[in-house]
C-alpha positions, 0 to 999 in steps of 0.5 A, spaced: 203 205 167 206 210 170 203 217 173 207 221 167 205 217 162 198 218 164 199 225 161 201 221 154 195 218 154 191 224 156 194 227 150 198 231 154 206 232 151 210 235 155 210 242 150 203 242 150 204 243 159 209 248 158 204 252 153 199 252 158 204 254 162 207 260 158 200 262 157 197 263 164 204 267 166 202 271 160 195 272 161 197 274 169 202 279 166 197 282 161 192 282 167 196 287 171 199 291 165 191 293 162 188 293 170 182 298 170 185 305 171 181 310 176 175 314 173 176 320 170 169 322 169 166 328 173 159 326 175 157 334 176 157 337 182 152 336 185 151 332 191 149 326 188 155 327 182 159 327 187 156 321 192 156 318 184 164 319 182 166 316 190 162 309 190 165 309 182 172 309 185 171 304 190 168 300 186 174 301 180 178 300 186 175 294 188 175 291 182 183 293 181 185 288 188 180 283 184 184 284 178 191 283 181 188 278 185 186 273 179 193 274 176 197 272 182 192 266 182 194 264 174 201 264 177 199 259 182 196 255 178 202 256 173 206 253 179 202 248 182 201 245 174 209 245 174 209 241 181 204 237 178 208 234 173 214 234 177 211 230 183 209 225 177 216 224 175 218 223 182 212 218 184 213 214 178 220 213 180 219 212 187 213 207 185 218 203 180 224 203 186 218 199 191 215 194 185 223 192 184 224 191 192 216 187 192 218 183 185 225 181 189 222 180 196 217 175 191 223 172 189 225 170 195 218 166 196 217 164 190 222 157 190 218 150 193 221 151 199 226 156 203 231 150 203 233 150 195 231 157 194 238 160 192 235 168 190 237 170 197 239 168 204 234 168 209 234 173 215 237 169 221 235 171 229 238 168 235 234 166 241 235 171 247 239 169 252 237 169 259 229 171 258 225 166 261 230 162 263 229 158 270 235 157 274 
C-alpha cells in the first residue's frame, strides 16, 4: 500500500484534507480580525488605578502578540498539512520507481542460471592491463 493511499484507509479523502485546511486559515484570519483590543477602562486615579490600568495593557499586550502568534502557527500547520500530502505523492511515486527497478534486478536473477537467462545482459568487466604484472 502506498503513503497516500494510507490517508483513504484513515478515512482521510483528499476534500476533507483541504476542509481542515480551509478551516485553519480561516481561524487564523478570524484570530487576527477579533485580536483583544487595548483596555479602555479607567482604574480611578489613584496611585494604584493607574499601576492597575498600566499592568493591564501589558498584559492586553502580551496576549495580543500571543494572538498573532497562534494564528501564524495555524497557518504553518496549514502548510506543513499541504506539504504533508505532497510529500506522500512524491514518496509514493519514487518508491513504485525502486520496486520496478528491484522486480527487474529480480529478474535477472531469477533464471536457473546466468547463462539461459534472457531477461537481461550481464555487466562485462575487462581485466586491467598492466597492474601486477611482472615483466
Amino acid at each position: 500500500m502506498y503513503a497516500l493511499d494510507m490517508l483513504g484507509e484513515l478515512s482521510l479523502p483528499e476534500d476533507l484534507i483541504e476542509d481542515v485546511r480551509s478551516m485553519l486559515g480561516r481561524n487564523a484570519d478570524d484570530l487576527e480580525t477579533n485580536n483583544v483590543g487595548p483596555i479602555g477602562a479607567v482604574f480611578g486615579g489613584s496611585d494604584s488605578g493607574a499601576q492597575l490600568g498600566h499592568h493591564s495593557s501589558v498584559a492586553q499586550q502580551h496576549v495580543a502578540r500571543a494572538v498573532v502568534q497562534m494564528a501564524a502557527g495555524l497557518r504553518g500547520y496549514r502548510d506543513n498539512l499541504a506539504g504533508f500530502v505532497d510529500d506522500l505523492g512524491d514518496r509514493d511515486h519514487q518508491s513504485a520507481a525502486e520496486l520496478s527497478g528491484l522486480a527487474q534486478s529480480t529478474a535477472c536473477v531469477a533464471a536457473p542460471d546466468f547463462g539461459t537467462n534472457a531477461a537481461c545482459t550481464l555487466p562485462t568487466s575487462q581485466a586491467p592491463t598492466g597492474a601486477g604484472e611482472e615483466g
